[in-house]
PQR file of N, CA, C, O and H, with PARSE charges and radii, in Angstrom:
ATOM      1  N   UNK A   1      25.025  28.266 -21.350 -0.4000 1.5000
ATOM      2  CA  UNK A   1      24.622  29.596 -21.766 -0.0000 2.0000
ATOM      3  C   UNK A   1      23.102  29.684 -21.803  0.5500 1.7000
ATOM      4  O   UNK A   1      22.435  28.653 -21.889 -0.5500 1.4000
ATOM      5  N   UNK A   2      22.489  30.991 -21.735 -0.4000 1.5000
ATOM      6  CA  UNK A   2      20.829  31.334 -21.822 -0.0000 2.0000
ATOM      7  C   UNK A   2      20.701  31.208 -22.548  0.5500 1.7000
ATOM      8  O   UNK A   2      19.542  30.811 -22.666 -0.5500 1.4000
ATOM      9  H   UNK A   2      23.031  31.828 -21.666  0.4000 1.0000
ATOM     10  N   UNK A   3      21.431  31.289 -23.920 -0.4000 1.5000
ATOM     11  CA  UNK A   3      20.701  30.882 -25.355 -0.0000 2.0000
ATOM     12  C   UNK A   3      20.683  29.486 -25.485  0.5500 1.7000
ATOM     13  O   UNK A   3      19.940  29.108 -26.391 -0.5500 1.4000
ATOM     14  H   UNK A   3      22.373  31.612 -23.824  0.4000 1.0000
ATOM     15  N   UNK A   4      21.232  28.645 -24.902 -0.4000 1.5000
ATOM     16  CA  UNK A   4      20.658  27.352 -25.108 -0.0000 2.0000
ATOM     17  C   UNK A   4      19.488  26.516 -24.518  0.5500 1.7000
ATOM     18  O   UNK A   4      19.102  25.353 -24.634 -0.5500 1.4000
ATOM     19  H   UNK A   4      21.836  28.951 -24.166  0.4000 1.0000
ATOM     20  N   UNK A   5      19.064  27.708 -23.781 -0.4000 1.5000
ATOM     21  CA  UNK A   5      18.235  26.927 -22.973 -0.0000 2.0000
ATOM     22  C   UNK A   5      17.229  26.746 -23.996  0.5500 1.7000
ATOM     23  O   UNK A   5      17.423  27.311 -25.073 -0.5500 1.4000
ATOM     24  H   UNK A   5      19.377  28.653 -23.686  0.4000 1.0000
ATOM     25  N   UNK A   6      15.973  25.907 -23.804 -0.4000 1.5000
ATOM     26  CA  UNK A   6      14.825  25.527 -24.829 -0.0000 2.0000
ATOM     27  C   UNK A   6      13.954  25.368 -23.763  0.5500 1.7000
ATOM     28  O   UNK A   6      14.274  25.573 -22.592 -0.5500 1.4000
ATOM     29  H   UNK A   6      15.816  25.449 -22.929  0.4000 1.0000
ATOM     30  N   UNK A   7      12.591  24.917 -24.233 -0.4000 1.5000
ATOM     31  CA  UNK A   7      11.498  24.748 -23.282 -0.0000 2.0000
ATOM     32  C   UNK A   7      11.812  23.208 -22.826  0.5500 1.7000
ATOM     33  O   UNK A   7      11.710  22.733 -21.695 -0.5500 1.4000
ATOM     34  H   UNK A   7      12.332  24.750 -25.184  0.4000 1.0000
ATOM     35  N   UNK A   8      12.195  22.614 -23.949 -0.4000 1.5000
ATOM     36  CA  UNK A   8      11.893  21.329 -23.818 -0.0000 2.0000
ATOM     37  C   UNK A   8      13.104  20.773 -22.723  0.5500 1.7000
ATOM     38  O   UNK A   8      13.161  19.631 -22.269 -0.5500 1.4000
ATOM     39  H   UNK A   8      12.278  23.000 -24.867  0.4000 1.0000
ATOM     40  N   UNK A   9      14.190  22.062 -22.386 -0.4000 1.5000
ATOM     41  CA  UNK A   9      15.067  21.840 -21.394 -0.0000 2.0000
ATOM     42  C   UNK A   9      14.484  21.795 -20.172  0.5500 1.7000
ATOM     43  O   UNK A   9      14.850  20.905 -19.405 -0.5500 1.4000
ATOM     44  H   UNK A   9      14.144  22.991 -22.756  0.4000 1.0000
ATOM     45  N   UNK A  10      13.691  22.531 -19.845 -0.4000 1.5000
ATOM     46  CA  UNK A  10      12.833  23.029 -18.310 -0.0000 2.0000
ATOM     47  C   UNK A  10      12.118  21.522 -17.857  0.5500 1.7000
ATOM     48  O   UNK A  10      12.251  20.850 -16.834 -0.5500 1.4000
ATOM     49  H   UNK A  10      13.394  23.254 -20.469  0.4000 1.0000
ATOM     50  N   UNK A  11      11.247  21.303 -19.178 -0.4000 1.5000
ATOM     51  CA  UNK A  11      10.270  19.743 -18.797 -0.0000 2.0000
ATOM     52  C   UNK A  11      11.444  18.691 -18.780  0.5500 1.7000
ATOM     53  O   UNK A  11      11.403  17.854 -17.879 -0.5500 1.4000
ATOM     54  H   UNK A  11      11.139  21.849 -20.009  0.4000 1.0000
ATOM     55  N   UNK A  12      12.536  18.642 -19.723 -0.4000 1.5000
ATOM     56  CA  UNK A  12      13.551  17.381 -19.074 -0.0000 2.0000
ATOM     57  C   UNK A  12      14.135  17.713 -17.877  0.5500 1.7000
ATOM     58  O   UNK A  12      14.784  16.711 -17.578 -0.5500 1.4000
ATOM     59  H   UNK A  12      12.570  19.322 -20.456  0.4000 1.0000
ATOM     60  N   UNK A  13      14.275  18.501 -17.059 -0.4000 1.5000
ATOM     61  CA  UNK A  13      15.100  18.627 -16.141 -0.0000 2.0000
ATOM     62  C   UNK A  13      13.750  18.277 -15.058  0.5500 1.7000
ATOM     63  O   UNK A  13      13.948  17.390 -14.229 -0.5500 1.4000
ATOM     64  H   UNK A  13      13.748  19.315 -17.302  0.4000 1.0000
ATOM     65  N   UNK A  14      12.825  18.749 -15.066 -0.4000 1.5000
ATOM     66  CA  UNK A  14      11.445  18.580 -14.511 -0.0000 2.0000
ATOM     67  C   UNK A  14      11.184  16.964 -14.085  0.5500 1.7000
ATOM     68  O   UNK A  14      11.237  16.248 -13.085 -0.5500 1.4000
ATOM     69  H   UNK A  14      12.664  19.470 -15.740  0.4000 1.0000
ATOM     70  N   UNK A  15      10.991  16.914 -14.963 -0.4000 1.5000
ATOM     71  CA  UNK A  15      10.293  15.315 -15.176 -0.0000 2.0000
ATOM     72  C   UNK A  15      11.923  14.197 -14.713  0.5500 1.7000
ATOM     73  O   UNK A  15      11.944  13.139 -14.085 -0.5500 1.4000
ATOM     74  H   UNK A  15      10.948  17.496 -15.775  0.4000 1.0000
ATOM     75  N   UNK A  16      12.540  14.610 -15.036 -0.4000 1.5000
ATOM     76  CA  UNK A  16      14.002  13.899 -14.566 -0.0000 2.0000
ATOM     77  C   UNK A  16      14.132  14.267 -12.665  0.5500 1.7000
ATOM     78  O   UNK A  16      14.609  13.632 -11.725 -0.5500 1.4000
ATOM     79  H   UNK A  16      12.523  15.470 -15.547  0.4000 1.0000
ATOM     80  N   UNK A  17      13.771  14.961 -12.729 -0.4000 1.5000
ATOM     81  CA  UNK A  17      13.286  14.798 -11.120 -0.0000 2.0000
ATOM     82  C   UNK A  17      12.824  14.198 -10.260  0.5500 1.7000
ATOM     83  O   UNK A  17      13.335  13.635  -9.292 -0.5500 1.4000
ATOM     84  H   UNK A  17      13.383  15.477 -13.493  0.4000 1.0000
ATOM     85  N   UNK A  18      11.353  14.348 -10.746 -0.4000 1.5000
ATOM     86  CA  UNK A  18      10.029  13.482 -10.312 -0.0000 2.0000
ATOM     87  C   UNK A  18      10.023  12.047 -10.347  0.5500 1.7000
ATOM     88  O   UNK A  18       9.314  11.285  -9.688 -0.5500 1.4000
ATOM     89  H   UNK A  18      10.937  14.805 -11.532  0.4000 1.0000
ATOM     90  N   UNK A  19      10.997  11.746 -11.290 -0.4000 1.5000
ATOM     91  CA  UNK A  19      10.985  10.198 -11.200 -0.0000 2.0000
ATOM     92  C   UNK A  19      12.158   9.549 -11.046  0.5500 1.7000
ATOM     93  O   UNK A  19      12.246   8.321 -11.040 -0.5500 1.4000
ATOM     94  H   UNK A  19      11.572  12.365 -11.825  0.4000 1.0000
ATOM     95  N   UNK A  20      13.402  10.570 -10.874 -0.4000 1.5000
ATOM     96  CA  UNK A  20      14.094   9.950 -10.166 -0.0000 2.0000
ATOM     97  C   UNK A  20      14.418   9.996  -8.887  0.5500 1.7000
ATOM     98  O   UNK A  20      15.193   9.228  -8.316 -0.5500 1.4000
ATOM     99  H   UNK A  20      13.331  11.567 -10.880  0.4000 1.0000
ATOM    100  N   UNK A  21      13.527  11.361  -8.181 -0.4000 1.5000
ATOM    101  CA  UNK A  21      13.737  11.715  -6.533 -0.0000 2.0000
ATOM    102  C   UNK A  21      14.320  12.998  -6.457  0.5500 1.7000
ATOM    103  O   UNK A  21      15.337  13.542  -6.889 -0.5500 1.4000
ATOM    104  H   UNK A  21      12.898  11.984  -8.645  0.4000 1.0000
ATOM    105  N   UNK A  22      13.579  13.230  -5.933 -0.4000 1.5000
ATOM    106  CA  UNK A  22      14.344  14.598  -4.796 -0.0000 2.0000
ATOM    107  C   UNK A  22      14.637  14.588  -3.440  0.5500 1.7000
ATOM    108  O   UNK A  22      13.764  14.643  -2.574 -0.5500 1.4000
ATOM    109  H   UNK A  22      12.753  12.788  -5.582  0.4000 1.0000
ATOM    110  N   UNK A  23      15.650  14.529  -3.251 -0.4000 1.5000
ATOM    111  CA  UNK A  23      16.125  14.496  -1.683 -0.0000 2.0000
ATOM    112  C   UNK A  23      15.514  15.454  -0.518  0.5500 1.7000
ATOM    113  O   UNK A  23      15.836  16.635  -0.648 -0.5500 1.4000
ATOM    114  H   UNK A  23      16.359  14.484  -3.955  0.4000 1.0000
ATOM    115  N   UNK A  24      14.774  15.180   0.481 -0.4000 1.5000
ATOM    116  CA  UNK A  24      14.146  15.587   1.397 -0.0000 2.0000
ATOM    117  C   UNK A  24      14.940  16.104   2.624  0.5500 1.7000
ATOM    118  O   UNK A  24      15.883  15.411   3.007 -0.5500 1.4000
ATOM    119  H   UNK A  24      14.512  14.221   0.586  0.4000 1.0000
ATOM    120  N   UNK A  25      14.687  17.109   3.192 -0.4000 1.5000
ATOM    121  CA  UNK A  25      15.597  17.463   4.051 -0.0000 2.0000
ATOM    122  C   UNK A  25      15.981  16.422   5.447  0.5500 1.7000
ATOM    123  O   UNK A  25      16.873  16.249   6.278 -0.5500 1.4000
ATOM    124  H   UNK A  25      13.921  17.672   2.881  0.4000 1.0000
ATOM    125  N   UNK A  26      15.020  16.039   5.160 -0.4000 1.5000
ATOM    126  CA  UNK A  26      15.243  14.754   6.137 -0.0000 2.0000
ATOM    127  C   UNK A  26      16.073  13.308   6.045  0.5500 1.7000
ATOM    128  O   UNK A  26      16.303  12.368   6.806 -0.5500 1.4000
ATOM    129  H   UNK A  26      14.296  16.179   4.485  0.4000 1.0000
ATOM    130  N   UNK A  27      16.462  13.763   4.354 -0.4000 1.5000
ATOM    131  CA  UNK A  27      17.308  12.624   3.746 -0.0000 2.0000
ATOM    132  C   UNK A  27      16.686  11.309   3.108  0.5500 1.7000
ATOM    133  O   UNK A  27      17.223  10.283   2.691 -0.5500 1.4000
ATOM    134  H   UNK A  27      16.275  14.527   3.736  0.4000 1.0000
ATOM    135  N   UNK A  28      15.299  11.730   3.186 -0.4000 1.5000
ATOM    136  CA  UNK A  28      14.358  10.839   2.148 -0.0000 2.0000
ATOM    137  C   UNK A  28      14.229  11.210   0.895  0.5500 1.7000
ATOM    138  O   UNK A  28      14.358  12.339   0.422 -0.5500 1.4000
ATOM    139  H   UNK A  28      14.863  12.564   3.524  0.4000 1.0000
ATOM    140  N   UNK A  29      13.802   9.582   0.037 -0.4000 1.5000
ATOM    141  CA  UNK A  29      13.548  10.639  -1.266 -0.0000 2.0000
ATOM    142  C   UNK A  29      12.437  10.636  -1.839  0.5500 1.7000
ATOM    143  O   UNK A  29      11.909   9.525  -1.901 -0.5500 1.4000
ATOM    144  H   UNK A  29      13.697   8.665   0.421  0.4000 1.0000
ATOM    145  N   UNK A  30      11.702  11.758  -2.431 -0.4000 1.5000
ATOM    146  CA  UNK A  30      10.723  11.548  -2.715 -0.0000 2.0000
ATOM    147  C   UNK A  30      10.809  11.606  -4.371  0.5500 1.7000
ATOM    148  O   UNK A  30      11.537  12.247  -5.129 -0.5500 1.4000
ATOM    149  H   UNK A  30      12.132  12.660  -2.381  0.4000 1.0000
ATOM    150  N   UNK A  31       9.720  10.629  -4.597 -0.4000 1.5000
ATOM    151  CA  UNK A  31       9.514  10.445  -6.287 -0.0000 2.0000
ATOM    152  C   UNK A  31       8.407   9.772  -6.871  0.5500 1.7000
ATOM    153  O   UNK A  31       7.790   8.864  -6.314 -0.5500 1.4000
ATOM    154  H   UNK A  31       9.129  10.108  -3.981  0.4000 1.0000
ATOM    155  N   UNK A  32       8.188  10.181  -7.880 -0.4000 1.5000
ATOM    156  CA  UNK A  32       6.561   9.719  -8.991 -0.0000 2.0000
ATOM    157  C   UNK A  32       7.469   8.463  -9.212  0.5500 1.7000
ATOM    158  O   UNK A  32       8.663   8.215  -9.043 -0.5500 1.4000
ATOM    159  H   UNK A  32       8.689  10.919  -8.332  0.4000 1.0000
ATOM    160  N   UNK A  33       6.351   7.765  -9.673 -0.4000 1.5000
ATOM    161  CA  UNK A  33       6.489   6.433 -10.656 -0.0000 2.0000
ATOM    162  C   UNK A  33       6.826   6.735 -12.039  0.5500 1.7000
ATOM    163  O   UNK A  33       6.527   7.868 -12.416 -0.5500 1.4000
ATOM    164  H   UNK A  33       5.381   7.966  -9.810  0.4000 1.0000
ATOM    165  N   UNK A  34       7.437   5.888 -12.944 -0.4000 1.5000
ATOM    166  CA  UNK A  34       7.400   6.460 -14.304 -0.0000 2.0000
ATOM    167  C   UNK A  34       5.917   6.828 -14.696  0.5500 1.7000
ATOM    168  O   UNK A  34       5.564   7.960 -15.027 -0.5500 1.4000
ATOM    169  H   UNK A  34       7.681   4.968 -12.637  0.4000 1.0000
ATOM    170  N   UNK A  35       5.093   5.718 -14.616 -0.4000 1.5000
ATOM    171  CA  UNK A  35       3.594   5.840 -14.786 -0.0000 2.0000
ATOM    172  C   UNK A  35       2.765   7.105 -14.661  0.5500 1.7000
ATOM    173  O   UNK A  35       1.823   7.469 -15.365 -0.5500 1.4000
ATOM    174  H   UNK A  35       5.380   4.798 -14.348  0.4000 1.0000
ATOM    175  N   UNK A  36       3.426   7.806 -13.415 -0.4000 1.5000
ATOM    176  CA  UNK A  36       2.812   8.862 -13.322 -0.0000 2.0000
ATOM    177  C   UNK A  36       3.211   9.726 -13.621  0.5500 1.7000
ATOM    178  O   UNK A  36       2.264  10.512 -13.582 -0.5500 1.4000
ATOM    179  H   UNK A  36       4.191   7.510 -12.843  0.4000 1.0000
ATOM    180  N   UNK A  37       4.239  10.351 -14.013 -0.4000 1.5000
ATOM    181  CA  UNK A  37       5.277  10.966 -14.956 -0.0000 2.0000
ATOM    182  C   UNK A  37       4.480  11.166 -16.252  0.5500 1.7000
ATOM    183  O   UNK A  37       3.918  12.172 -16.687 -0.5500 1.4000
ATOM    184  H   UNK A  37       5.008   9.713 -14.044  0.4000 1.0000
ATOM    185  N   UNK A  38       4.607   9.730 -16.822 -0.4000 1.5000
ATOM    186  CA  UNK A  38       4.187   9.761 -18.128 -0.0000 2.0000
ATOM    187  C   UNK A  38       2.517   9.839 -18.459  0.5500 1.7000
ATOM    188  O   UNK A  38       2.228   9.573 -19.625 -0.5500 1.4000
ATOM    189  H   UNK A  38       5.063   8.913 -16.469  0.4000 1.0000
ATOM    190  N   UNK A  39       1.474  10.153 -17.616 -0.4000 1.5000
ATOM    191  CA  UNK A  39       0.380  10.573 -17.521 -0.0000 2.0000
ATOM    192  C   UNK A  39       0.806  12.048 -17.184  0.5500 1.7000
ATOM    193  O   UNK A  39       0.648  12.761 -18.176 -0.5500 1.4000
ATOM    194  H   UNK A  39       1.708  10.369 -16.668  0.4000 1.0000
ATOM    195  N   UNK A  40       1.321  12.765 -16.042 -0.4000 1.5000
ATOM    196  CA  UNK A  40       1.246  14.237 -16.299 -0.0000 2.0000
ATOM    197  C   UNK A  40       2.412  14.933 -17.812  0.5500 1.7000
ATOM    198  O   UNK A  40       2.285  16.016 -18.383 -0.5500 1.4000
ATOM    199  H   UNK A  40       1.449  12.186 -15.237  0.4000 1.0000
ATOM    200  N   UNK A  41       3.231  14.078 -18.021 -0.4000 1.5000
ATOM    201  CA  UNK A  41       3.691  14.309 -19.431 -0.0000 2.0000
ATOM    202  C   UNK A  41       2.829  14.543 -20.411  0.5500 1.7000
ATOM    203  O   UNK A  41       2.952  15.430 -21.255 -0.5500 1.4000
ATOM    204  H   UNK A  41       3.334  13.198 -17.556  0.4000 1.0000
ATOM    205  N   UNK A  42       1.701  13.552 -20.307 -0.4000 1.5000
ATOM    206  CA  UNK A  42       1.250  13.208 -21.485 -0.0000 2.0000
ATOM    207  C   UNK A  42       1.182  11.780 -22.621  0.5500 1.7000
ATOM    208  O   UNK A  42       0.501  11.557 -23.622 -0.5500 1.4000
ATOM    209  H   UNK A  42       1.601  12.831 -19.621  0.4000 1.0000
ATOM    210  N   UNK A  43       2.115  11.092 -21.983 -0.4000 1.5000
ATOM    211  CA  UNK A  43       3.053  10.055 -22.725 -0.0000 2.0000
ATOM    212  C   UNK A  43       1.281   8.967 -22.924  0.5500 1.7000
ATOM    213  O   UNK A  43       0.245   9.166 -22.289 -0.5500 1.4000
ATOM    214  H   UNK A  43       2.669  11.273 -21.170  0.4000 1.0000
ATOM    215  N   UNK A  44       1.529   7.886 -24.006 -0.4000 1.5000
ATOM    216  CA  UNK A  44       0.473   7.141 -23.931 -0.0000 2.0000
ATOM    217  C   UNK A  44       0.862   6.238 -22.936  0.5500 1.7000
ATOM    218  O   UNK A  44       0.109   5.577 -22.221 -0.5500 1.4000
ATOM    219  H   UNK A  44       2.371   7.724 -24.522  0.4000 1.0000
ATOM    220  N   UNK A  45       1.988   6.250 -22.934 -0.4000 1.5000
ATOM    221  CA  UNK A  45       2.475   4.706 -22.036 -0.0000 2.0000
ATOM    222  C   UNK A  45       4.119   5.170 -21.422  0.5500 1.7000
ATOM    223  O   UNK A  45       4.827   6.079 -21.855 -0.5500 1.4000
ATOM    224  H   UNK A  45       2.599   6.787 -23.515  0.4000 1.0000
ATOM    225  N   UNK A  46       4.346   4.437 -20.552 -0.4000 1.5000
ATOM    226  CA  UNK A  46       5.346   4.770 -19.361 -0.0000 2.0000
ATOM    227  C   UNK A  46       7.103   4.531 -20.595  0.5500 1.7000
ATOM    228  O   UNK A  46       8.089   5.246 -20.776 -0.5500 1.4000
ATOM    229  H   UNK A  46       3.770   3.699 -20.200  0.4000 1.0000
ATOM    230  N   UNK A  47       6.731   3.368 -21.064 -0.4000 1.5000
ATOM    231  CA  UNK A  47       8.174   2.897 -22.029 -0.0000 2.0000
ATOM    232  C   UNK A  47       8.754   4.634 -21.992  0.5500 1.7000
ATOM    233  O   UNK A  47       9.749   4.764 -21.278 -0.5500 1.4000
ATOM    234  H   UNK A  47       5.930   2.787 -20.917  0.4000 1.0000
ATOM    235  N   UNK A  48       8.243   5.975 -22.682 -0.4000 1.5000
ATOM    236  CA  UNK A  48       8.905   6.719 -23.247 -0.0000 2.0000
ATOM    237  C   UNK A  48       9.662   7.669 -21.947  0.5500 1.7000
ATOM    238  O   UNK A  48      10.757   8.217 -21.825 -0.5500 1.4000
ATOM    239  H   UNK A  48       7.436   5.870 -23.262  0.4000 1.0000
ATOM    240  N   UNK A  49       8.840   7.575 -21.365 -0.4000 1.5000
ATOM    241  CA  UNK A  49       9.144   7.943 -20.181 -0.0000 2.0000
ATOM    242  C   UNK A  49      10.504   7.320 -19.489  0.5500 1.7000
ATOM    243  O   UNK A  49      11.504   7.922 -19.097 -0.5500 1.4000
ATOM    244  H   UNK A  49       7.950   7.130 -21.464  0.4000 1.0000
ATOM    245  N   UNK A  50      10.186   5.830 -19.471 -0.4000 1.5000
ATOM    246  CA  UNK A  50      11.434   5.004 -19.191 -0.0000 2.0000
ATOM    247  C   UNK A  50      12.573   5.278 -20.114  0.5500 1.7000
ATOM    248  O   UNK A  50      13.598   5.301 -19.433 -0.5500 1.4000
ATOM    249  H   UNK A  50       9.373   5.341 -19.790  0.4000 1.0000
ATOM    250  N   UNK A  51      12.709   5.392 -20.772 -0.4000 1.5000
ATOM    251  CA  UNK A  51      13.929   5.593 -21.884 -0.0000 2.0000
ATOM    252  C   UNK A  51      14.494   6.377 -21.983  0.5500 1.7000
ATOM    253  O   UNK A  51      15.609   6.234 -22.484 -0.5500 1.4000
ATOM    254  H   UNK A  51      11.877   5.374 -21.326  0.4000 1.0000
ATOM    255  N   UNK A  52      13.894   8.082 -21.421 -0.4000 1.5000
ATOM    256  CA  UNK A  52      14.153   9.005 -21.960 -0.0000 2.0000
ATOM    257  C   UNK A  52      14.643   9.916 -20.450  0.5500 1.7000
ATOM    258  O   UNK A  52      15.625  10.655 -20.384 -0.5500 1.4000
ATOM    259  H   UNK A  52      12.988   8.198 -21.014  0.4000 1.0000
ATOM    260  N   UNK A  53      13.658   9.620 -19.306 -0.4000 1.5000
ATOM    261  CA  UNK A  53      13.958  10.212 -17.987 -0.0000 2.0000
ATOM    262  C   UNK A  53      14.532   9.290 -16.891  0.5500 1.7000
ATOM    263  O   UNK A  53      15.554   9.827 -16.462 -0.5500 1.4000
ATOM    264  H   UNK A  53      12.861   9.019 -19.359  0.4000 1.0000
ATOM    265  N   UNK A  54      14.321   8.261 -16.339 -0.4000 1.5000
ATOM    266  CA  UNK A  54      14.560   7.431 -15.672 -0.0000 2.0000
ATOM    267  C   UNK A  54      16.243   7.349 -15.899  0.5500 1.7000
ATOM    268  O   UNK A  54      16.689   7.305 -17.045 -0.5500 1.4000
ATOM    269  H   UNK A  54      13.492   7.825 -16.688  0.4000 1.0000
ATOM    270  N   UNK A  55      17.063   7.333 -14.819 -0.4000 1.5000
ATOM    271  CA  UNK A  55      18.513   7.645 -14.864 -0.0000 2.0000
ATOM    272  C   UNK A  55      19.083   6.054 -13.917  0.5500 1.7000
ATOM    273  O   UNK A  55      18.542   5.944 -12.817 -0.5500 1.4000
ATOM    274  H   UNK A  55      16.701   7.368 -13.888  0.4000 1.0000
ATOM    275  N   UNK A  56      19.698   5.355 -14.149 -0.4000 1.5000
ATOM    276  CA  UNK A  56      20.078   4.454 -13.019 -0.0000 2.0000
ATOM    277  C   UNK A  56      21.264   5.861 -12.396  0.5500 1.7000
ATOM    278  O   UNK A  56      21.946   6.807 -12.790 -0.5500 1.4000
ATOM    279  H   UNK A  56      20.138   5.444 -15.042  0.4000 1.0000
ATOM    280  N   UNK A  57      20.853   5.113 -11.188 -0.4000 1.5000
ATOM    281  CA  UNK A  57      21.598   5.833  -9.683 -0.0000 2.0000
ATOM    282  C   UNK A  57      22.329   4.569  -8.866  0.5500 1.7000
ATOM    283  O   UNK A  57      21.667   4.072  -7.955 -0.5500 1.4000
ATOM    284  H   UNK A  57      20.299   4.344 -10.869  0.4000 1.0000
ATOM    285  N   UNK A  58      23.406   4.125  -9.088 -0.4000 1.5000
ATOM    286  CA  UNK A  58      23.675   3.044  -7.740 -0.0000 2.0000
ATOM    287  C   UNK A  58      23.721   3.399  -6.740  0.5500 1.7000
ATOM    288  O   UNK A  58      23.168   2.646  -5.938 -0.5500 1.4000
ATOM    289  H   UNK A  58      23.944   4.529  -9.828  0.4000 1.0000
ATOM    290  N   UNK A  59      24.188   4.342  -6.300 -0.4000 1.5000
ATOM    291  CA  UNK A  59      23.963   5.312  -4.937 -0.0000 2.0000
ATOM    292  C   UNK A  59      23.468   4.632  -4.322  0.5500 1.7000
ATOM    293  O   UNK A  59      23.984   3.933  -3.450 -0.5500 1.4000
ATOM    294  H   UNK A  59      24.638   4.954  -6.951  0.4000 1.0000
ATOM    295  N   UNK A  60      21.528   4.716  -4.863 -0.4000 1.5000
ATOM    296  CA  UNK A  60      20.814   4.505  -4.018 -0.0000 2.0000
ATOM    297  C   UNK A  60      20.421   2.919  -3.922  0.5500 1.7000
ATOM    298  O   UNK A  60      19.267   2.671  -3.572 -0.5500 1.4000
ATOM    299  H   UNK A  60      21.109   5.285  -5.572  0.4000 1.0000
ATOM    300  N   UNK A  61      21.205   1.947  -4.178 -0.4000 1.5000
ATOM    301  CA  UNK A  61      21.378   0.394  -4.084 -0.0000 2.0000
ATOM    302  C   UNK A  61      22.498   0.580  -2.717  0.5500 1.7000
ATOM    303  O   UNK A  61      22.080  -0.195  -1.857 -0.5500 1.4000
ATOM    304  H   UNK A  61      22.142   2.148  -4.463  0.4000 1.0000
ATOM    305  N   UNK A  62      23.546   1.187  -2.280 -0.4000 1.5000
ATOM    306  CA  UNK A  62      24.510   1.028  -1.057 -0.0000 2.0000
ATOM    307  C   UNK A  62      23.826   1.097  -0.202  0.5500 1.7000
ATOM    308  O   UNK A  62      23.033   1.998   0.070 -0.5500 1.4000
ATOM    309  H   UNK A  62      23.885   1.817  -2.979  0.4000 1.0000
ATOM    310  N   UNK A  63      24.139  -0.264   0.572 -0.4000 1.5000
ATOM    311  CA  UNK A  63      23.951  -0.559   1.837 -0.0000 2.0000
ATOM    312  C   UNK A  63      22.234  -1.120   1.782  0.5500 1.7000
ATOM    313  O   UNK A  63      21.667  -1.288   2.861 -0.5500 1.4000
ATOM    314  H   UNK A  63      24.783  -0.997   0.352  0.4000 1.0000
ATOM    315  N   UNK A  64      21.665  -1.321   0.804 -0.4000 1.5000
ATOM    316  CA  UNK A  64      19.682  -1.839   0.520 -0.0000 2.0000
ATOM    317  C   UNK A  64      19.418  -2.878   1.217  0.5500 1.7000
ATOM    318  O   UNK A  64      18.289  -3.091   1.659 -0.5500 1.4000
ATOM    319  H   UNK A  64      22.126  -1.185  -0.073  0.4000 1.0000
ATOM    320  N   UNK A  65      20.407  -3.647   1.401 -0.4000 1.5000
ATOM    321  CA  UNK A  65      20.726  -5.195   1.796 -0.0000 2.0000
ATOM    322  C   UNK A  65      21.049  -5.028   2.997  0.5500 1.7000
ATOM    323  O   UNK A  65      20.784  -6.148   3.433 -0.5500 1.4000
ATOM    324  H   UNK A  65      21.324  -3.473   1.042  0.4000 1.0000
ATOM    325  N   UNK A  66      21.339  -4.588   3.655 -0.4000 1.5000
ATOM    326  CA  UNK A  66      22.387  -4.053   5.166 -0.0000 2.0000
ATOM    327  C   UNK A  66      21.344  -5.076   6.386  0.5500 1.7000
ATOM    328  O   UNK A  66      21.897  -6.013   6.962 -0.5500 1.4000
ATOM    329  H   UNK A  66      21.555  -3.678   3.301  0.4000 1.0000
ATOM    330  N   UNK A  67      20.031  -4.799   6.630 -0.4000 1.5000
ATOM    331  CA  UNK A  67      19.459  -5.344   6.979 -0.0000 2.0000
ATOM    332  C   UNK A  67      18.681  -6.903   6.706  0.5500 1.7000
ATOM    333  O   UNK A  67      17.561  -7.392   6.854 -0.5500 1.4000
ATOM    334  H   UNK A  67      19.582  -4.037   6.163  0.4000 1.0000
ATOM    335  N   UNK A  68      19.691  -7.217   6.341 -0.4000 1.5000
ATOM    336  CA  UNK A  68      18.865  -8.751   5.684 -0.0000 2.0000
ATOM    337  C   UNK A  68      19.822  -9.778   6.341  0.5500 1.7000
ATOM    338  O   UNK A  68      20.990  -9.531   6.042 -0.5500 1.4000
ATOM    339  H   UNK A  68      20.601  -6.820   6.220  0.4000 1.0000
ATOM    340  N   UNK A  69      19.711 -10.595   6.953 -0.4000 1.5000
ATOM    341  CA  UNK A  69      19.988 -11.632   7.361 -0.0000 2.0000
ATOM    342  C   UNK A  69      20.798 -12.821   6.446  0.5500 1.7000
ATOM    343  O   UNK A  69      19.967 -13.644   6.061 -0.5500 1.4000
ATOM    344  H   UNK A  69      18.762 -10.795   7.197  0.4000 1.0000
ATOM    345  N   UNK A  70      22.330 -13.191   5.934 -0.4000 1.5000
ATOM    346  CA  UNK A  70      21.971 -14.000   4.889 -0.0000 2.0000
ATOM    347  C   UNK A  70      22.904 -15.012   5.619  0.5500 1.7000
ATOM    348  O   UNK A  70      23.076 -16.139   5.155 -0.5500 1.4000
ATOM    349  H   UNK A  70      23.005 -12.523   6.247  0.4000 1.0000
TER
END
């Protein structure tokens, strides 16, 4: 619903982006570092950043290895 939205909804959905990727039409992904996240956040240091936005994805671990020789 619109009444739930908050501000602080817009910057998590934001920042949950940037550092976890956005898919490129080309099927790349592009993405900030936590580091840099947590400098245009504001954050003193990346940890809050890590804890709070950073999402594990296995997705993007299938097939990483494909090319490796073992």
């Amino acid at each position: 619903m619109i009444s739930e939205l908050l501000p602080g909804s817009f910057r998590h959905t934001f920042s949950s982006k940037l550092v976890n990727g956005i898919r490129q039409p080309d099927g790349s992904l592009l993405c900030l570092s936590p580091k840099q996240v947590a400098d245009l956040l504001g954050h003193s240091t990346s940890e809050i950043t890590e804890m709070y936005y950073v999402k594990r994805d296995n997705t993007r671990l299938f097939g990483i290895t494909d090319g490796f020789a073992f």
